[in-house]
C-alpha positions in Angstrom: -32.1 3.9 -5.1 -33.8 3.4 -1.6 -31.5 2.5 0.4 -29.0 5.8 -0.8 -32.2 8.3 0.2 -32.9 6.5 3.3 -29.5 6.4 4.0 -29.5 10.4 2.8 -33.0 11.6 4.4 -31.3 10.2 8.2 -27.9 12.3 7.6 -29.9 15.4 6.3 -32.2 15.0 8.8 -29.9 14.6 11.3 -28.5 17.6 10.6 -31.9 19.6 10.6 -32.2 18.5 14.3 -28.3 19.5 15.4 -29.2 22.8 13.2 -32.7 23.0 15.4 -31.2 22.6 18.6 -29.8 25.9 18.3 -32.2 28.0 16.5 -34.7 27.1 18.3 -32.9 28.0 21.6 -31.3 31.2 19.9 -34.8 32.5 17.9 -36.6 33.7 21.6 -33.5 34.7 23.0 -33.5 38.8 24.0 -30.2 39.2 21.3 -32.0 37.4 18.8 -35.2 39.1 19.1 -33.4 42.8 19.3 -31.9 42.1 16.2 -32.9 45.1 13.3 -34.1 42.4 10.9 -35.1 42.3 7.2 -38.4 43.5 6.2 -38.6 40.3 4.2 -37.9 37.9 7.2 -40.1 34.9 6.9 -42.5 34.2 9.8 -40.9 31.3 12.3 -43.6 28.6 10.9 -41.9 28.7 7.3 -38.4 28.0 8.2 -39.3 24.3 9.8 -41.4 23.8 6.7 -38.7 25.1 4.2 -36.0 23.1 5.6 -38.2 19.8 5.3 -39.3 20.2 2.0 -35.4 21.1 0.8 -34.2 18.4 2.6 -36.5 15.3 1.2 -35.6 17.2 -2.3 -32.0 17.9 -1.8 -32.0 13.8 -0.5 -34.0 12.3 -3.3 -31.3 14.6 -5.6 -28.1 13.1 -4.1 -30.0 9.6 -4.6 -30.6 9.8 -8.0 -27.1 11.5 -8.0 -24.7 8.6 -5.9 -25.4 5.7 -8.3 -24.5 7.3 -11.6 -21.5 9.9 -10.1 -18.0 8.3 -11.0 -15.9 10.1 -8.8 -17.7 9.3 -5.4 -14.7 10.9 -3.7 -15.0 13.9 -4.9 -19.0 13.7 -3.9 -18.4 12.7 -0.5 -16.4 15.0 -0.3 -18.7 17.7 -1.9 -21.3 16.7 0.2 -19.5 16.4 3.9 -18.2 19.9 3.5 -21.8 20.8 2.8 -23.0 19.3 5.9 -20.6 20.8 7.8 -21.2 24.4 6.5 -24.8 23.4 7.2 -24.9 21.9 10.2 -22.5 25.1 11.6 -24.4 28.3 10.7 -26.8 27.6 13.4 -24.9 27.3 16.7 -22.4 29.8 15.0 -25.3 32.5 14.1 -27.8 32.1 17.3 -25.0 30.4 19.9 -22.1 32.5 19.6 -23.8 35.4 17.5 -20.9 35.9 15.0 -23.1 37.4 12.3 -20.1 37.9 10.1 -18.3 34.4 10.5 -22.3 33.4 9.8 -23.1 35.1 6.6 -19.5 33.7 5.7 -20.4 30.2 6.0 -23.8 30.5 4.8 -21.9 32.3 1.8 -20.0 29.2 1.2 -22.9 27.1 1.8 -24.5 28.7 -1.5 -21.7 28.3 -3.6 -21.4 24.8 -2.9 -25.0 24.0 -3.4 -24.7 25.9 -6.4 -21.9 24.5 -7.7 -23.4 20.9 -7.2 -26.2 22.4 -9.7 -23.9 22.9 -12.1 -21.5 20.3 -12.0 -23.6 17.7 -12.0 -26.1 19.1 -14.5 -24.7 17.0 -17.4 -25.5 13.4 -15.2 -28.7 14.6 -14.0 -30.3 16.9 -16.2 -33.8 18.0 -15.1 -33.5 15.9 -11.8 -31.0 18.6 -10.7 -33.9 20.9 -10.5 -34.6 18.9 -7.2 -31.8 21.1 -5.5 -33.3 24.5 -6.6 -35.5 24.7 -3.3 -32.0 24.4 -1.6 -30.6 27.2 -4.0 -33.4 29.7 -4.0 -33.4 29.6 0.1 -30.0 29.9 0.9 -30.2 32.8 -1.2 -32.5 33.9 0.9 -31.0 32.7 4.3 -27.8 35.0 3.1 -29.8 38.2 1.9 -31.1 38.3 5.7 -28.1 37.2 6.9 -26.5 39.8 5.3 -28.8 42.7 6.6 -28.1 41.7 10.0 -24.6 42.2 9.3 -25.3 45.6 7.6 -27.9 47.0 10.2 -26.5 45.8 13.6 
């Protein structure tokens, strides 16, 4: 199993630090900052931390995951399109500042995470529980992603 979550932490990871290249160029900017945001916008400190904690989980998951899955196309598959929608909200959201296009992505992102919940529930049981952190905050990533849509 270590050599699938090493393997895993470097492409998630990787993606954290494309994802951060943007938000953290986009977050002071005079758009960004003029933004009517959600009352229930996190302070910056916790998205840095959030993302780190769901991405050791969501790595460990897909490493537990990878050796038992039998159609590994269909994961790869699963899990590129999930790095894409990922890695994309960011320059999409704070680069271009397509709000819509972003809460459409992050949308998809959801249902993707979520449906690797419940797909694979039946091969990893209570070990799936390691992609709830991933769950719970894009639900929360699209809630203020969605008031930005709704109050700009």
């Amino acid at each position: 199993m270590i050599y699938p979550l090493i393997l895993f932490l470097v492409i998630n990871f990787g993606g954290l630090a494309i994802g951060s290249y943007f938000t953290r160029r986009g977050v002071p900017s005079d758009w960004y900052q003029n933004l009517n945001k959600a009352l229930w916008t996190p302070p910056g400190w916790v998205f840095g931390f959030a993302w780190s904690t769901i991405m050791i989980c969501f790595s460990i998951y897909l490493a537990y995951l990878w050796p038992i899955t039998e159609d590994k196309s269909l994961f790869v598959t699963l899990f590129i399109v999930q790095w894409v929608f990922n890695v994309s909200w960011n320059p999409t959201f704070f680069y271009y500042h397509h709000v819509v296009t972003g809460l459409i992505i992050i949308s998809l992102l959801t249902l993707l995470v979520a449906f690797f919940l419940l797909y694979y529930w039946p091969d990893l049981q209570f070990k799936s529980l390691l992609i709830l952190p991933y769950l719970i905050w894009l639900l929360i990533a699209t809630s203020l992603n969605g008031y930005v849509c709704m109050h700009n």
